[in-house]
N, CA, C and O atoms as a GROMACS GRO file, in nm:
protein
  428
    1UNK      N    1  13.819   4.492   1.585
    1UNK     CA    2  13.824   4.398   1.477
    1UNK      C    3  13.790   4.256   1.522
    1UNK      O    4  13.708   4.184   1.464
    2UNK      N    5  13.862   4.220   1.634
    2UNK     CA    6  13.795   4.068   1.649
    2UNK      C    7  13.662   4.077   1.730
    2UNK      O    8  13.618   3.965   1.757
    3UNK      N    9  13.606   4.152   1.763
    3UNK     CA   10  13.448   4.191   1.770
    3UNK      C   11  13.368   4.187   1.701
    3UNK      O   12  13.262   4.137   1.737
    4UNK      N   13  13.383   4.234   1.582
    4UNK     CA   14  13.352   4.204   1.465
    4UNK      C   15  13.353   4.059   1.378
    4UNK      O   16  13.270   3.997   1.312
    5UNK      N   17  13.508   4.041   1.418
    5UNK     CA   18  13.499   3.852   1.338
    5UNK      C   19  13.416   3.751   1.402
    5UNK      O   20  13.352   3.660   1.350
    6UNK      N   21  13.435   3.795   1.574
    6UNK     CA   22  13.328   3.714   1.656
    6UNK      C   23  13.194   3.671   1.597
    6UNK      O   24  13.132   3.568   1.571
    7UNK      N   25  13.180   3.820   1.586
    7UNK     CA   26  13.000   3.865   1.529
    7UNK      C   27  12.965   3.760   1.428
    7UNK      O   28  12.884   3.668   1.429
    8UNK      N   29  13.070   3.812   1.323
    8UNK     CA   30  13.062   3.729   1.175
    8UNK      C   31  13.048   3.575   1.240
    8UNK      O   32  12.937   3.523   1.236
    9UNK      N   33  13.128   3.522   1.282
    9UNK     CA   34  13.155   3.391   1.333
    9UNK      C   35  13.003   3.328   1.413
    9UNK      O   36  12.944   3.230   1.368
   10UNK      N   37  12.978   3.368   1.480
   10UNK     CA   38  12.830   3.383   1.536
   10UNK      C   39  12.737   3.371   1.475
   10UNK      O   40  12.646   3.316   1.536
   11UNK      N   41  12.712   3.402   1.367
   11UNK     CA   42  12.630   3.441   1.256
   11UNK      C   43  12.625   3.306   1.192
   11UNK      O   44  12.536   3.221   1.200
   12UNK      N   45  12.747   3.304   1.121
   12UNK     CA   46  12.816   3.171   1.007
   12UNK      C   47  12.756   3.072   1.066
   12UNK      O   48  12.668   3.010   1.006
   13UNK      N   49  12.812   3.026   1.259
   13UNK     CA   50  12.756   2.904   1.283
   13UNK      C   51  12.622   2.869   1.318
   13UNK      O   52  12.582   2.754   1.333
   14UNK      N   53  12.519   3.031   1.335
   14UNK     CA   54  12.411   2.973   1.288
   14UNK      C   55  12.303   2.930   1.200
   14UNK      O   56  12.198   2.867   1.211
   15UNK      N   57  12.398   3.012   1.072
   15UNK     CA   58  12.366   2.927   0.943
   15UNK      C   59  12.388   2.757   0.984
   15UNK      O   60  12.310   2.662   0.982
   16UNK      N   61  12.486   2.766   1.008
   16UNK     CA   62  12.462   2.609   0.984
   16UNK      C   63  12.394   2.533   1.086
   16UNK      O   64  12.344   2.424   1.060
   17UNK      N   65  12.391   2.584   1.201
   17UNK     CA   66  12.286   2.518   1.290
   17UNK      C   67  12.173   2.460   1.231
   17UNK      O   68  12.133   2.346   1.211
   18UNK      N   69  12.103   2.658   1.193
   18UNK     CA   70  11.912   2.647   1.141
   18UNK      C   71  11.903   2.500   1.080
   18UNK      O   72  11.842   2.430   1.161
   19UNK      N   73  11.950   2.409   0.941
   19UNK     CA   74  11.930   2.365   0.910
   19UNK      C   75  11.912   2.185   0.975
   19UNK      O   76  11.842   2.086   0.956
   20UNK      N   77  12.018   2.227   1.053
   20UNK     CA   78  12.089   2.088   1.100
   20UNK      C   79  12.002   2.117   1.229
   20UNK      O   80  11.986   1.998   1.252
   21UNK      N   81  11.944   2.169   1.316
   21UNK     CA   82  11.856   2.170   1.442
   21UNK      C   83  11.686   2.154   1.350
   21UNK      O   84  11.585   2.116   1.409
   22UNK      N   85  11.686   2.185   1.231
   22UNK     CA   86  11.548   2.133   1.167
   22UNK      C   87  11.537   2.050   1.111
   22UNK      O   88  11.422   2.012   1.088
   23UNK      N   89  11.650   1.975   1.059
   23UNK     CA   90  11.670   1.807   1.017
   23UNK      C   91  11.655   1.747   1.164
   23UNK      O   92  11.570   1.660   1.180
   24UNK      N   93  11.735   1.790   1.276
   24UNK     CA   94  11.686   1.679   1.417
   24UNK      C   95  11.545   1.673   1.486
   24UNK      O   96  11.503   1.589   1.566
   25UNK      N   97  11.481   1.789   1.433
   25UNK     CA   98  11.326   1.749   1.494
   25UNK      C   99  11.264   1.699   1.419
   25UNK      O  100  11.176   1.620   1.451
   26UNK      N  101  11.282   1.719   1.335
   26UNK     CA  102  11.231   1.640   1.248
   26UNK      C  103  11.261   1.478   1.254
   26UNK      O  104  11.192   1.376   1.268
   27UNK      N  105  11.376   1.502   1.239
   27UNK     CA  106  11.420   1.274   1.244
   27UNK      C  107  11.355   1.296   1.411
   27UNK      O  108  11.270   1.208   1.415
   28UNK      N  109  11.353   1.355   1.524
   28UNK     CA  110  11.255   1.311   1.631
   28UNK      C  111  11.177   1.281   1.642
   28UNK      O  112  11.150   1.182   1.710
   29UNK      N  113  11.096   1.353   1.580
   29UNK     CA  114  10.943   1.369   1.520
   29UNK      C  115  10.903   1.230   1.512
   29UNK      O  116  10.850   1.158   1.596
   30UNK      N  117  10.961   1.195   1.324
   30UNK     CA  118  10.966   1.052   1.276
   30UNK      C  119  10.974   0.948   1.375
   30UNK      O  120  10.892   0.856   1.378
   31UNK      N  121  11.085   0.961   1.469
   31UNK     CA  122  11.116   0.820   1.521
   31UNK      C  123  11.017   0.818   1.639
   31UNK      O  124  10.986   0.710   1.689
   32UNK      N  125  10.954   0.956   1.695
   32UNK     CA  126  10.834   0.913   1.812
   32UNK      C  127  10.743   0.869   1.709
   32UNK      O  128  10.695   0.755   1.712
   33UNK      N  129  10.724   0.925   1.646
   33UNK     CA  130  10.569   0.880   1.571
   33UNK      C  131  10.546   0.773   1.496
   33UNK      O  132  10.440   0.723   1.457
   34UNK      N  133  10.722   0.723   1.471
   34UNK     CA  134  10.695   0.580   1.419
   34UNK      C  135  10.732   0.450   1.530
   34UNK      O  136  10.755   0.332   1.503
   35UNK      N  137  10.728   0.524   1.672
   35UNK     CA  138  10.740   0.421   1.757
   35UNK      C  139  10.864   0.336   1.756
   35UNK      O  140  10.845   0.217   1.782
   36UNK      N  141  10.992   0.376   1.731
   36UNK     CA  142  11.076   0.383   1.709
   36UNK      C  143  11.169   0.330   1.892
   36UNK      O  144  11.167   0.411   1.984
   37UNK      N  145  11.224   0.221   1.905
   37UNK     CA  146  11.272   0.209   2.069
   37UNK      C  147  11.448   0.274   2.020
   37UNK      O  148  11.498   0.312   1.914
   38UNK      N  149  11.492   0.262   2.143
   38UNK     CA  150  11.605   0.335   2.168
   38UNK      C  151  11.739   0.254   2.078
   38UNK      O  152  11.831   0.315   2.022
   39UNK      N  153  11.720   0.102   2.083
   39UNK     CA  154  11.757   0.015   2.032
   39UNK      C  155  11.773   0.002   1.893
   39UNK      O  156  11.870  -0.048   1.835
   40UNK      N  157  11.638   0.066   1.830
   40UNK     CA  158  11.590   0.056   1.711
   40UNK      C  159  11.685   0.179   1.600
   40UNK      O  160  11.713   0.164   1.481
   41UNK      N  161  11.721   0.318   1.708
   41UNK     CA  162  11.772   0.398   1.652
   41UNK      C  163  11.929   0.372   1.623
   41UNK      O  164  11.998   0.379   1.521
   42UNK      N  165  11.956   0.338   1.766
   42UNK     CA  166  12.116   0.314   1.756
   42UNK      C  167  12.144   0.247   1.662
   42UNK      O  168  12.239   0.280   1.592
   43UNK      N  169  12.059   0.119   1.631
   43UNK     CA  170  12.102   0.014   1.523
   43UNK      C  171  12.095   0.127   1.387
   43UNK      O  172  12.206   0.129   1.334
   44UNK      N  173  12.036   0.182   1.346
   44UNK     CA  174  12.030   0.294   1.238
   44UNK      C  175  12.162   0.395   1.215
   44UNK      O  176  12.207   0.434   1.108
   45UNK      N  177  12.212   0.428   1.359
   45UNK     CA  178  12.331   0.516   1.379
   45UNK      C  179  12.430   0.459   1.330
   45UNK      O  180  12.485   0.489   1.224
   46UNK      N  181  12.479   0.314   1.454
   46UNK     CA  182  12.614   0.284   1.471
   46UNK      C  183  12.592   0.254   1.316
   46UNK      O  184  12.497   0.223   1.244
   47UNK      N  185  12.790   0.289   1.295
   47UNK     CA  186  12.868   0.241   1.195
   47UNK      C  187  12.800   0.348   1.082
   47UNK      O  188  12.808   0.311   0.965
   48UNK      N  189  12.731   0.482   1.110
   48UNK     CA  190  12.704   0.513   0.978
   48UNK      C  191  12.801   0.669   0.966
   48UNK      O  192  12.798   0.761   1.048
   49UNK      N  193  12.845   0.666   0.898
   49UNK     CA  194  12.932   0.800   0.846
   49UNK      C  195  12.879   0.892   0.828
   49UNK      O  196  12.937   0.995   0.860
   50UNK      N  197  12.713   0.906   0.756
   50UNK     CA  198  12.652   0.994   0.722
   50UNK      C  199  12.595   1.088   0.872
   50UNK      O  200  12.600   1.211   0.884
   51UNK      N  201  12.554   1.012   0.952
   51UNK     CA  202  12.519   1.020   1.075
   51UNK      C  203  12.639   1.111   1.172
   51UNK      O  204  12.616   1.215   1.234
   52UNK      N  205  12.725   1.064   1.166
   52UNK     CA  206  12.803   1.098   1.274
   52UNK      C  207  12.904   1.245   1.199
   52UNK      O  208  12.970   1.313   1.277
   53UNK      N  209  12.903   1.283   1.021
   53UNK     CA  210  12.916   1.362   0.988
   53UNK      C  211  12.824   1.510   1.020
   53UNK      O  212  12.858   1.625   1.050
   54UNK      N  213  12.698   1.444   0.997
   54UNK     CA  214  12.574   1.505   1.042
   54UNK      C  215  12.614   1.570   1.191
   54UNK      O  216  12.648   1.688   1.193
   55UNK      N  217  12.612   1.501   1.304
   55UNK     CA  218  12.587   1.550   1.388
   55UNK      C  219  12.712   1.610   1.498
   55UNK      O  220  12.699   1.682   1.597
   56UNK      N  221  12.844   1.546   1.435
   56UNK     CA  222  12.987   1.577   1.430
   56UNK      C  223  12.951   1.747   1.426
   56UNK      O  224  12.945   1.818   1.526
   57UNK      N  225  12.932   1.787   1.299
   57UNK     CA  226  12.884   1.936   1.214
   57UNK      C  227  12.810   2.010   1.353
   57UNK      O  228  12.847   2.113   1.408
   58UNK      N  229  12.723   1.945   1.383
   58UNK     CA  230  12.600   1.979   1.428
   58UNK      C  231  12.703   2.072   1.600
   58UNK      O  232  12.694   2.180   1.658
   59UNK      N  233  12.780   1.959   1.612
   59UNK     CA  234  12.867   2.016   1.750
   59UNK      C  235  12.926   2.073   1.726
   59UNK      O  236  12.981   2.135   1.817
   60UNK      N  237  12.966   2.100   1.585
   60UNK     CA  238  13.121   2.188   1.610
   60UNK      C  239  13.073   2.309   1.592
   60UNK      O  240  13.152   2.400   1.618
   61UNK      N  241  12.921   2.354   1.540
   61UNK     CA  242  12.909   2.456   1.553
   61UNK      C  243  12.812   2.508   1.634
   61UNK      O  244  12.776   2.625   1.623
   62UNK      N  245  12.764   2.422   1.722
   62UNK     CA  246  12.718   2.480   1.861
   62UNK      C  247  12.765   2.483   1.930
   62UNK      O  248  12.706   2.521   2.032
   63UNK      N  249  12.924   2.444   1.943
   63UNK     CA  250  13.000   2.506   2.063
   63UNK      C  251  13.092   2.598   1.986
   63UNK      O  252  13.171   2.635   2.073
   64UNK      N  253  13.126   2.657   1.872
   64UNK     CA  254  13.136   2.795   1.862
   64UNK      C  255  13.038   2.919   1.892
   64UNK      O  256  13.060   3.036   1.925
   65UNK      N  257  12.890   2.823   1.860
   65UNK     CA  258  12.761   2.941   1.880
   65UNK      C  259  12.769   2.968   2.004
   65UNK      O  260  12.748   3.082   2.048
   66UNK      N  261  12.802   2.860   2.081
   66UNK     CA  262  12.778   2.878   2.246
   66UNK      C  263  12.906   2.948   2.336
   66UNK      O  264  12.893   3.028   2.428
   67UNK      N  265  13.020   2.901   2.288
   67UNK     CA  266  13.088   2.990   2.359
   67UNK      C  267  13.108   3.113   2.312
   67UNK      O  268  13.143   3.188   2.404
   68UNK      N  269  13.098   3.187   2.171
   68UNK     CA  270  13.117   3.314   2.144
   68UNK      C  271  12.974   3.391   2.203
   68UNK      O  272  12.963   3.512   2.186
   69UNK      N  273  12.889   3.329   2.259
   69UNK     CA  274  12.710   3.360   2.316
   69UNK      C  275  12.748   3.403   2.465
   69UNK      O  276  12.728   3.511   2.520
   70UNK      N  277  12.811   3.281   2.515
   70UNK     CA  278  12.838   3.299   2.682
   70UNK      C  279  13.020   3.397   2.688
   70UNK      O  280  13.083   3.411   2.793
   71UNK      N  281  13.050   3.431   2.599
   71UNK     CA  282  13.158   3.503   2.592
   71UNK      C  283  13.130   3.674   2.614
   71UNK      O  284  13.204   3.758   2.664
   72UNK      N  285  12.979   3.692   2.548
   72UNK     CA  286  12.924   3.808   2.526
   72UNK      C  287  12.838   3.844   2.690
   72UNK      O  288  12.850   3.932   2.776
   73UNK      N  289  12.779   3.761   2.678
   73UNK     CA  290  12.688   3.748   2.814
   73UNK      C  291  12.799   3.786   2.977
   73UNK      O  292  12.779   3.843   3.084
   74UNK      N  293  12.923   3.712   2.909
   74UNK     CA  294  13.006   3.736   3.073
   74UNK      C  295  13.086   3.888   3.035
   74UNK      O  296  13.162   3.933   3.121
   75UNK      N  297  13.071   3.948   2.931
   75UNK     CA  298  13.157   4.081   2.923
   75UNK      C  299  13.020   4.169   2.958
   75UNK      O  300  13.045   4.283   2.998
   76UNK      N  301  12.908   4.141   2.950
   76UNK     CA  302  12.804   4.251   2.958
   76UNK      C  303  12.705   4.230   3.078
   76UNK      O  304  12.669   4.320   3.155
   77UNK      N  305  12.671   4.109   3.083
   77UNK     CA  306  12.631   4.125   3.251
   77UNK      C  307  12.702   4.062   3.371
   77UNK      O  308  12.628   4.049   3.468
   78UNK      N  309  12.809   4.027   3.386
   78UNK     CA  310  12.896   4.009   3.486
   78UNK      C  311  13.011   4.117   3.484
   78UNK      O  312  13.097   4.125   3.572
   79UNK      N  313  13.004   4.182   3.398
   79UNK     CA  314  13.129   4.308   3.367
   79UNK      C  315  13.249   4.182   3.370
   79UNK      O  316  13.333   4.203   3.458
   80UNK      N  317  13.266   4.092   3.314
   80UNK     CA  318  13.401   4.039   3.341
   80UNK      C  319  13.509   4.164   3.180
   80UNK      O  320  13.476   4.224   3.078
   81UNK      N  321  13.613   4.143   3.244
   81UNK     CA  322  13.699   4.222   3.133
   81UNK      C  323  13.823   4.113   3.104
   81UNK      O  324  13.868   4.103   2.990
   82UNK      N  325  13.864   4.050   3.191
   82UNK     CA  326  13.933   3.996   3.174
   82UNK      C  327  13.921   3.834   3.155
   82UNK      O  328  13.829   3.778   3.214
   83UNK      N  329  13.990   3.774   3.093
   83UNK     CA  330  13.966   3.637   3.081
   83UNK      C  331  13.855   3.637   3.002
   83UNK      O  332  13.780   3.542   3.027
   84UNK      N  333  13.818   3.709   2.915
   84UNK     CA  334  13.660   3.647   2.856
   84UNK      C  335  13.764   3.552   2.713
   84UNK      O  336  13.702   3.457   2.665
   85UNK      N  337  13.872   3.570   2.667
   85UNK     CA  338  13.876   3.451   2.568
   85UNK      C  339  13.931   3.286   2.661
   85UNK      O  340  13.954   3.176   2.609
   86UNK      N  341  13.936   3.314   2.773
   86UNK     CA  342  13.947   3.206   2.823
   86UNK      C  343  13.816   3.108   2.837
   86UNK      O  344  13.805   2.986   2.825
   87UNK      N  345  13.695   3.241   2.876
   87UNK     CA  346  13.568   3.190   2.853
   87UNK      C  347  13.518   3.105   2.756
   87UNK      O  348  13.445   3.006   2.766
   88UNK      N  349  13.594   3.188   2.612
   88UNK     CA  350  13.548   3.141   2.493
   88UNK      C  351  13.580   3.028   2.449
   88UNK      O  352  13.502   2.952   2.390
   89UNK      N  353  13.732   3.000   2.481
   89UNK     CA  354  13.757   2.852   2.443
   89UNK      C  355  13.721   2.782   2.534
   89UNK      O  356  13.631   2.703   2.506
   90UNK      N  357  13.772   2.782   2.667
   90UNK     CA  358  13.688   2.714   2.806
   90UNK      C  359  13.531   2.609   2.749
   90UNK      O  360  13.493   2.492   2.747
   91UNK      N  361  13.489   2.729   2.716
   91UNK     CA  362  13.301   2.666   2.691
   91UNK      C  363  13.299   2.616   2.555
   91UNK      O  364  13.208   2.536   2.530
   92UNK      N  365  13.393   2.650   2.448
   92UNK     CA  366  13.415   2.590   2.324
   92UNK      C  367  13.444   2.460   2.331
   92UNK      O  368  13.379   2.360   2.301
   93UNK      N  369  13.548   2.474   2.375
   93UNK     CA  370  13.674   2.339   2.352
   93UNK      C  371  13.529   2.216   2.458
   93UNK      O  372  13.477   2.110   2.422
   94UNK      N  373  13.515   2.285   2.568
   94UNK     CA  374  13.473   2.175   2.677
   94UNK      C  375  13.311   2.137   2.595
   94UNK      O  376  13.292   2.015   2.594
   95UNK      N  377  13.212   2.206   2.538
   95UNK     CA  378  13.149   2.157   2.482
   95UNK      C  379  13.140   2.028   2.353
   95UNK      O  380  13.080   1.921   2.345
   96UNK      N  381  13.240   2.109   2.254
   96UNK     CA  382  13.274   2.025   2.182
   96UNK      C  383  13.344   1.900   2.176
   96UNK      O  384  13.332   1.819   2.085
   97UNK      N  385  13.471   1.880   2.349
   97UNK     CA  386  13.421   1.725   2.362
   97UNK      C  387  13.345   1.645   2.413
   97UNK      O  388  13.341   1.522   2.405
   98UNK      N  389  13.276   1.726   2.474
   98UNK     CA  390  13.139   1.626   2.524
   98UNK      C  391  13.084   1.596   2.412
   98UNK      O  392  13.085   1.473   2.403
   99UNK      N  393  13.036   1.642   2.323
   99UNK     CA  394  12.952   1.660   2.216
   99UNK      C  395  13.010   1.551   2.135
   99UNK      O  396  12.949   1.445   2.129
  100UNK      N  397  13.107   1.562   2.080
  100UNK     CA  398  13.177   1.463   1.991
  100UNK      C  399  13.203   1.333   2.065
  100UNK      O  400  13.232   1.241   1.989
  101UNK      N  401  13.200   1.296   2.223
  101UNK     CA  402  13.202   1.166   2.268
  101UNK      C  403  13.080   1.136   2.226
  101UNK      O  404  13.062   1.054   2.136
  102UNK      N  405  12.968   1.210   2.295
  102UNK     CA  406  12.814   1.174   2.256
  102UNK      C  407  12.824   1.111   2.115
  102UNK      O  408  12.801   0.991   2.095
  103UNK      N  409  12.870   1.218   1.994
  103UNK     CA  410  12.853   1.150   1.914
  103UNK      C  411  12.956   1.026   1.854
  103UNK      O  412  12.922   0.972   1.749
  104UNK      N  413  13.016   1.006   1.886
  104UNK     CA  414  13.113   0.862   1.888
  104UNK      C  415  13.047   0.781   1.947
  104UNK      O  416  13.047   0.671   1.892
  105UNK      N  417  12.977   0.789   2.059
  105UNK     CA  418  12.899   0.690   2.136
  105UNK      C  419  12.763   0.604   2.075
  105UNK      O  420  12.733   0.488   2.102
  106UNK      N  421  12.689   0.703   1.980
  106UNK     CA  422  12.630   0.652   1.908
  106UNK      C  423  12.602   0.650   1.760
  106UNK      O  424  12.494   0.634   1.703
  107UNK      N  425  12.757   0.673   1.695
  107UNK     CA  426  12.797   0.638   1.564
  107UNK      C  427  12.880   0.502   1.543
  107UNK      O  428  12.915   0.469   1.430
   0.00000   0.00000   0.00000
């Protein structure tokens, strides 16, 4: 059963990725091609809510995608048996605060 919710869970957060990883190449896209300096973006970021909702989202569900990914990967080619939900939050939890400083840093 929680093999299954994993699965589901896996799935869910890459619904929400697809969209939100094709809104960021896109605003990349834009800001190389409009010559855009590093300066130029941050001033666009800081202080915006919409932004840091955006990409807040964007982490919380690539470090569910990623640790329920590397959760699978260490039960099937490392044979680990044990500790794999330690894996899962381990690479969860530790992604998602990097991710969310990043994005505090430039919201």
């Amino acid at each position: 059963m929680l093999n299954a919710r994993l699965f589901l869970l896996q799935r869910l957060s890459a619904l929400v990725m697809a969209p939100l990883v094709l809104g960021h190449l896109a605003l990349m896209i834009y800001a190389i091609q409009g010559g855009l300096s590093v300066g130029e973006i941050l001033g666009r970021t800081q202080g915006s809510w919409f932004w840091g909702l955006y990409y807040g989202l964007f982490v919380l569900a690539v470090s569910v995608h990623a640790g329920i990914g590397l959760r699978v990967i260490a039960h099937e080619w490392l044979g680990l048996r044990r500790g794999l939900d330690a894996v899962t939050w381990g690479v969860a939890v530790g992604l998602g605060l990097l991710g969310l400083s990043a994005v505090l840093a430039v919201t």
